[in-house]
C-alpha positions as CSV (number, residue, x, y, z in Angstrom):
1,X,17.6,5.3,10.3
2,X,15.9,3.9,13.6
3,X,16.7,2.2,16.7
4,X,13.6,0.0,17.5
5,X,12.8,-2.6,20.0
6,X,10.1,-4.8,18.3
7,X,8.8,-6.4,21.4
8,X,7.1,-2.6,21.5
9,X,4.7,-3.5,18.6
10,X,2.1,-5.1,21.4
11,X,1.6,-1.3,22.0
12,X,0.2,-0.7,18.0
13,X,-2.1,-4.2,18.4
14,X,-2.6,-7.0,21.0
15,X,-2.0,-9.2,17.8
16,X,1.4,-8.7,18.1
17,X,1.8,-9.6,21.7
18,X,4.7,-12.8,21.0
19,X,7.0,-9.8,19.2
20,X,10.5,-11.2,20.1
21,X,13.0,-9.1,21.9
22,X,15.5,-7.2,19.4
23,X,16.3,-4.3,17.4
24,X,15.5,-2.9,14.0
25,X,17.8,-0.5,12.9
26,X,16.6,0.0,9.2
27,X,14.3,-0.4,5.9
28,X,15.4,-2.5,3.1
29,X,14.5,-3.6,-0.3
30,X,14.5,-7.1,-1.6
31,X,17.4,-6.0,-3.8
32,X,19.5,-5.4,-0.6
33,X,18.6,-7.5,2.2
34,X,20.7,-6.9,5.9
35,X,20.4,-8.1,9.3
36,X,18.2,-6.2,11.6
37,X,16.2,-4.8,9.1
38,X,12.1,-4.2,8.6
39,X,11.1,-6.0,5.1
40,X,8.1,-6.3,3.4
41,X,7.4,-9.0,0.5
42,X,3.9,-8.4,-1.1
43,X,4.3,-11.0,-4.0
44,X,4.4,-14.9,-3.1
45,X,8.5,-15.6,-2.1
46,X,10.5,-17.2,-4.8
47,X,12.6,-20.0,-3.4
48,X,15.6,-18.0,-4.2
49,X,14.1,-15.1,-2.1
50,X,13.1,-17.7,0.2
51,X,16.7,-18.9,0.6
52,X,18.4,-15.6,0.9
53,X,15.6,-14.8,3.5
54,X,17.0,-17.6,5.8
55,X,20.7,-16.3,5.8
56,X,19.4,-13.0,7.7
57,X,19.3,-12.4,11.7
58,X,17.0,-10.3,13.9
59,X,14.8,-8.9,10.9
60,X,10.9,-8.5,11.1
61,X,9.6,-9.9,7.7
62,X,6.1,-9.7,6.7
63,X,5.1,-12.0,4.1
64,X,2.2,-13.7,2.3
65,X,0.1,-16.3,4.3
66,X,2.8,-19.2,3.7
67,X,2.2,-22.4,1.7
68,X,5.9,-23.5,2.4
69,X,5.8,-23.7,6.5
70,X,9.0,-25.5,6.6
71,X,11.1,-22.5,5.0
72,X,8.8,-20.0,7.1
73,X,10.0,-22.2,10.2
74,X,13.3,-21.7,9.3
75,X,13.0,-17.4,8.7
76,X,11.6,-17.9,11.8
77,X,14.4,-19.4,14.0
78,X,16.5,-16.4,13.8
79,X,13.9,-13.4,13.0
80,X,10.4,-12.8,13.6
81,X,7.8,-13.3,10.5
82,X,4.7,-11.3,10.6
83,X,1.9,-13.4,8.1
84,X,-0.3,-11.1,6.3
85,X,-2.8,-11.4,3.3
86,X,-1.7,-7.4,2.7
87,X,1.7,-7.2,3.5
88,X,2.0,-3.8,1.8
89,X,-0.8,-2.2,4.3
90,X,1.1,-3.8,7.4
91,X,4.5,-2.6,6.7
92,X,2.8,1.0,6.2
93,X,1.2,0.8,9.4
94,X,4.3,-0.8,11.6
95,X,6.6,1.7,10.2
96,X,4.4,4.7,10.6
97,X,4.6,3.8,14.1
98,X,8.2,2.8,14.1
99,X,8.8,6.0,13.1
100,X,6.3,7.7,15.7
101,X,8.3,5.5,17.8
102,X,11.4,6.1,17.3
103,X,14.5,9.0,18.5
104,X,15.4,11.1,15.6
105,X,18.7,12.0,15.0
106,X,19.0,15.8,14.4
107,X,22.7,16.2,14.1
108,X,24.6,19.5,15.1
109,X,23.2,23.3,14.9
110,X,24.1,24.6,11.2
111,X,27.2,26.9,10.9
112,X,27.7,28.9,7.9
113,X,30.7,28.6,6.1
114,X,32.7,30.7,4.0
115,X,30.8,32.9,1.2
116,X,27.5,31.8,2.6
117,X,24.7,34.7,1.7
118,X,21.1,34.0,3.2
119,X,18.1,35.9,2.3
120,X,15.3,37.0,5.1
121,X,12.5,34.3,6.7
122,X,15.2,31.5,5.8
123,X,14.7,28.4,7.9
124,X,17.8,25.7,8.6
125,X,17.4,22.5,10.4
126,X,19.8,20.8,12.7
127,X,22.1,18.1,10.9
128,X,22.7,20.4,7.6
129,X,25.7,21.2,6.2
130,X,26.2,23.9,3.0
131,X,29.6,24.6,1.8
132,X,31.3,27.4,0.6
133,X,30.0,30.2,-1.6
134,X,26.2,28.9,-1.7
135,X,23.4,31.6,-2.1
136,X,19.7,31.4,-0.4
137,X,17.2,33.7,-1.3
138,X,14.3,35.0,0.8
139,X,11.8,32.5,2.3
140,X,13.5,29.5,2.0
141,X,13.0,26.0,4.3
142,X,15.9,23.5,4.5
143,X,14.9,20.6,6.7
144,X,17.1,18.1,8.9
145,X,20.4,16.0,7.9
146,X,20.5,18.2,3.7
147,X,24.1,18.5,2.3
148,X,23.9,20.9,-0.5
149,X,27.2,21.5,-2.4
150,X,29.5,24.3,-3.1
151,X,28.6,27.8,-5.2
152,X,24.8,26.7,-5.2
153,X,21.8,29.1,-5.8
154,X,18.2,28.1,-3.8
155,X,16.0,30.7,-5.0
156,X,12.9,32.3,-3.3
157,X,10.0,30.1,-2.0
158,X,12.3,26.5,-2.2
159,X,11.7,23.8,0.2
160,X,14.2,21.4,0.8
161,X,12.7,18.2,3.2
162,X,15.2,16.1,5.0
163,X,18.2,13.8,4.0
164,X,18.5,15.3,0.3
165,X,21.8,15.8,-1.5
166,X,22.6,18.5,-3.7
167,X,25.9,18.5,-5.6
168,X,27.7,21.6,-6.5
169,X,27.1,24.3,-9.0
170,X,23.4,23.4,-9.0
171,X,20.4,26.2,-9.2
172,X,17.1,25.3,-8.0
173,X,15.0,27.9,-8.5
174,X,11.3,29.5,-7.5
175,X,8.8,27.7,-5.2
176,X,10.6,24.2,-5.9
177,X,9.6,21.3,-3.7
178,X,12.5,18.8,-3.0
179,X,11.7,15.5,-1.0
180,X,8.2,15.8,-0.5
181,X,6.4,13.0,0.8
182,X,5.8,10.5,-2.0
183,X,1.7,10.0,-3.4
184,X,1.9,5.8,-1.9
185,X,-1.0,4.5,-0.2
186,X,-2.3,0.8,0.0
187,X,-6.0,0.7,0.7
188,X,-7.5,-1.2,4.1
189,X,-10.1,-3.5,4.4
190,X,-12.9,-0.5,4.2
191,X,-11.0,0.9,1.1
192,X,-9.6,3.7,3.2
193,X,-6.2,4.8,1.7
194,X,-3.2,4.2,3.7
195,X,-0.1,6.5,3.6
196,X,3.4,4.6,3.1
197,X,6.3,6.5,4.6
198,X,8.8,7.7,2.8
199,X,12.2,8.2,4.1
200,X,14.7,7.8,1.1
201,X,15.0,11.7,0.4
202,X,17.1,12.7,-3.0
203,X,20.4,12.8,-4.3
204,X,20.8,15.5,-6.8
205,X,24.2,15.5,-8.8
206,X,26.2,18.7,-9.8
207,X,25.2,21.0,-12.5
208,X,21.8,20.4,-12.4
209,X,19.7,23.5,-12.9
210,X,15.8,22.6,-11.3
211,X,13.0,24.6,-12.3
212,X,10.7,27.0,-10.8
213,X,7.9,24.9,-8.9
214,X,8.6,21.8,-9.9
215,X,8.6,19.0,-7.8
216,X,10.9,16.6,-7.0
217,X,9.7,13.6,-4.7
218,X,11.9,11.6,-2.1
219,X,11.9,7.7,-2.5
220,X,10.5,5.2,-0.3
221,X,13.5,3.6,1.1
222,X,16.6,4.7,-1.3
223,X,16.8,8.1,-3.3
224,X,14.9,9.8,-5.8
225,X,17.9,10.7,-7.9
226,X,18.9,13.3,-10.5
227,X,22.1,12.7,-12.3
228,X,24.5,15.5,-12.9
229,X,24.1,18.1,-16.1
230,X,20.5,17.4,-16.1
231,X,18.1,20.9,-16.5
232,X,14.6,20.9,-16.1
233,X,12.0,23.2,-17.0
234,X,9.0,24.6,-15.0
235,X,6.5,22.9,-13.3
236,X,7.9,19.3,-13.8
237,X,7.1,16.5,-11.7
238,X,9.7,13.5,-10.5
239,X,7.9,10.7,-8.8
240,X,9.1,9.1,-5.9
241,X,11.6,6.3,-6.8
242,X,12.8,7.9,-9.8
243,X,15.8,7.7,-11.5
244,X,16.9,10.5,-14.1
245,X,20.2,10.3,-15.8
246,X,22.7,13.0,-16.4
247,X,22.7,15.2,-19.5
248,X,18.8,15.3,-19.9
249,X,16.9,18.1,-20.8
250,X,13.2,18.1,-19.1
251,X,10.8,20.3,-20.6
252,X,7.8,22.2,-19.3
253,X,4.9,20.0,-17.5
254,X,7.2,16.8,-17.9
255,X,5.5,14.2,-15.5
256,X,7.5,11.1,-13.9
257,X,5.2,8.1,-12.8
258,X,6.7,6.5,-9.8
259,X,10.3,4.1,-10.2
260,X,10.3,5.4,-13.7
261,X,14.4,4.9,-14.9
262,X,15.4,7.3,-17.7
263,X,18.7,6.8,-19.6
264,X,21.2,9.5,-20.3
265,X,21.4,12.4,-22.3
266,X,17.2,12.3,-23.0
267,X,15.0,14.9,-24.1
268,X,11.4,14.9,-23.1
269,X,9.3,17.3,-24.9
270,X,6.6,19.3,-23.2
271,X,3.8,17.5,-21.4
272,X,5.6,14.1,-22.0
273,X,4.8,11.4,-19.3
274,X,5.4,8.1,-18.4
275,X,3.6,5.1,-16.8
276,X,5.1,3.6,-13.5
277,X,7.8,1.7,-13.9
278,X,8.9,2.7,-17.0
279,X,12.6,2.7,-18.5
280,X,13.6,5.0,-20.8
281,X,17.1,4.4,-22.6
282,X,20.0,6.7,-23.2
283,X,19.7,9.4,-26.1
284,X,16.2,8.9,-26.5
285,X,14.1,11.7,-27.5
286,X,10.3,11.5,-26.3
287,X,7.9,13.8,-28.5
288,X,6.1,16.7,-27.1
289,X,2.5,15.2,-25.0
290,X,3.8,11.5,-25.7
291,X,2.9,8.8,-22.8
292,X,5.3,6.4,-22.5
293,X,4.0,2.9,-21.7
294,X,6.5,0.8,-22.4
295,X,9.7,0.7,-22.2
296,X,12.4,2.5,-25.0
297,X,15.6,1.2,-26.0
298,X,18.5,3.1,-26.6
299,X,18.7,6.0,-29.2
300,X,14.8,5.7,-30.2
301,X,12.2,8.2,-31.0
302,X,8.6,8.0,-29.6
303,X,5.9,10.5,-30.0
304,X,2.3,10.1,-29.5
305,X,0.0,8.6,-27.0
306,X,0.8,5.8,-26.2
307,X,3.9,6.7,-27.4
308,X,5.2,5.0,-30.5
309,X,8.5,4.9,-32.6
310,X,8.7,7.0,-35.8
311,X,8.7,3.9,-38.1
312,X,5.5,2.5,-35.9
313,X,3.8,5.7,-36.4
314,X,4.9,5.7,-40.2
315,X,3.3,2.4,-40.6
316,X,0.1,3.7,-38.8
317,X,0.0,6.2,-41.8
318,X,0.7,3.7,-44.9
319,X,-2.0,1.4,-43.3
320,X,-4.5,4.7,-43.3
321,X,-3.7,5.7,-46.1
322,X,-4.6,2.8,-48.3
323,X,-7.5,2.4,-46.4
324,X,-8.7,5.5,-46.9
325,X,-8.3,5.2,-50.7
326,X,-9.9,2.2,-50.7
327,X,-13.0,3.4,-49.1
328,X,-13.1,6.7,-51.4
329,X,-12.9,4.1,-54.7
330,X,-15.6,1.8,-53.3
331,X,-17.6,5.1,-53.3
């Protein structure tokens, strides 16, 4: 992603004068920890995260003030450990100038291949490749380092942001937003929100059919992704850090909190929602204006808000019912 000497930082804040002399060369999650990497843990640090913390080299870590100082000593030895009481709000700031900071990579002008047809006012950024037989309609804006796949149809008024993916045979039609910058913000000491980058783009499999204007938001550090077969109506919104299966069918107004998971082969009736976080099963079906709060298993029904299964609902009813035959014979 980055090539960054950390020993720059004293440039963002004298408190960060000692920054050792290496390079960063990447984000990471907790779930996929590498050397010379920029990580953030804004929880306290399991010993197990602890431990795996100690195998890594030439990383800057921000953690937690720390209550174990010998196992921050030894992070320490081979990396340099930034202590923060909002962890969150420094990472946003460091790599906000990190990438301020930093040389993009742009990649080669694009060449058209075979089949290609391009509609007027269409804008193509350096790095991007579209194979054979793809169609772009009038007023479309493909960023940097975008792959999109063969005999695909962008329609009028699409943007496409950097580093997304689009397999083959896929439509995305009117006024669609792809990789837009993700709604993440961690408030600072006078409650003023913060924007966290987003770099992570999407990957969109083949076969997929997107609406007009919906939006589809690029993850933090890996992929908003959109699994192949899946259609979606108009005017539906994927969160950043989403992950939708294959085989769904999204209706109108469907809204994705952020990191929700969804299963495969869903339906999600119009103006269905979910809270963050939220993992939906495969072959679920989620009832028209439900809100998800919890999580589904496979092959359930939900309806309602918050959304419950039929036989919950069902219950709900009996329980009314009786109740409201009690009160008319107590009349």
């Amino acid at each position: 992603m980055f090539e960054f000497q950390i020993s720059r930082l004293k440039d963002l804040s004298p408190k960060y004068e000692t920054a050792r002399e290496f390079v960063i060369r990447r984000c990471v999650t907790l779930d996929a920890l590498q050397d010379e990497s920029l990580i953030f843990v804004k929880k306290p640090a399991s010993e197990e995260l602890l431990s795996r913390l100690k195998q890594l080299k030439n990383c800057l870590i921000i953690l937690l003030p720390g209550e174990t100082s010998d196992a921050y000593d030894e992070i320490k030895r081979e990396n340099m450990v930034i202590e923060s009481p909002k962890p969150r709000l420094d990472f946003a700031r460091i790599f906000q100038f990190i990438l301020d900071n930093s040389e993009k990579t742009r990649g080669e002008p694009f060449i058209p291949k075979s089949g290609f047809q391009c509609g007027k006012n269409v804008i193509i950024g350096y790095g991007t490749i579209i194979d054979e037989n793809v169609r772009i309609d009038n007023n479309v804006v493909i960023g940097d380092n975008v792959h999109i796949g063969k005999n695909c149809r962008i329609m009028s008024g699409v943007i496409i942001n950097d580093n997304v993916v689009i397999g083959e045979r896929c439509v995305i039609r009117e006024q669609s937003v792809i990789g837009g910058w993700g709604f993440g913000f961690e408030r600072d000491d006078e409650g003023i929100p913060i924007r966290l980058p987003h770099v992570g783009g999407v990957r969109i499999g083949h076969d997929v059919e997107i609406g007009a204007f919906n939006t589809i938001v690029g993850g933090t550090f890996k992929p908003t992704t959109i699994g192949d077969y899946t259609k979606s109506d108009d005017h539906v919104h994927v969160a950043h850090n989403c992950r939708i299966g294959s085989a769904c069918m999204l209706t109108a107004n469907v809204t994705f909190s952020g990191s929700t998971t969804v299963g495969d082969r869903c339906w999600l009736g119009v103006n269905a929602s979910t809270i963050q976080g939220t993992v939906i099963g495969n072959d679920c079906f989620i009832g028209m204006g439900s809100v998800v709060k919890k999580n589904v298993p496979d092959g359930v029904t939900v309806s309602n808000n918050p959304a419950q299964t039929l036989e919950e609902l069902a219950l709900q009813r009996r329980i009314f019912n009786k109740l409201k035959k009690q009160f008319k014979d107590a009349l």
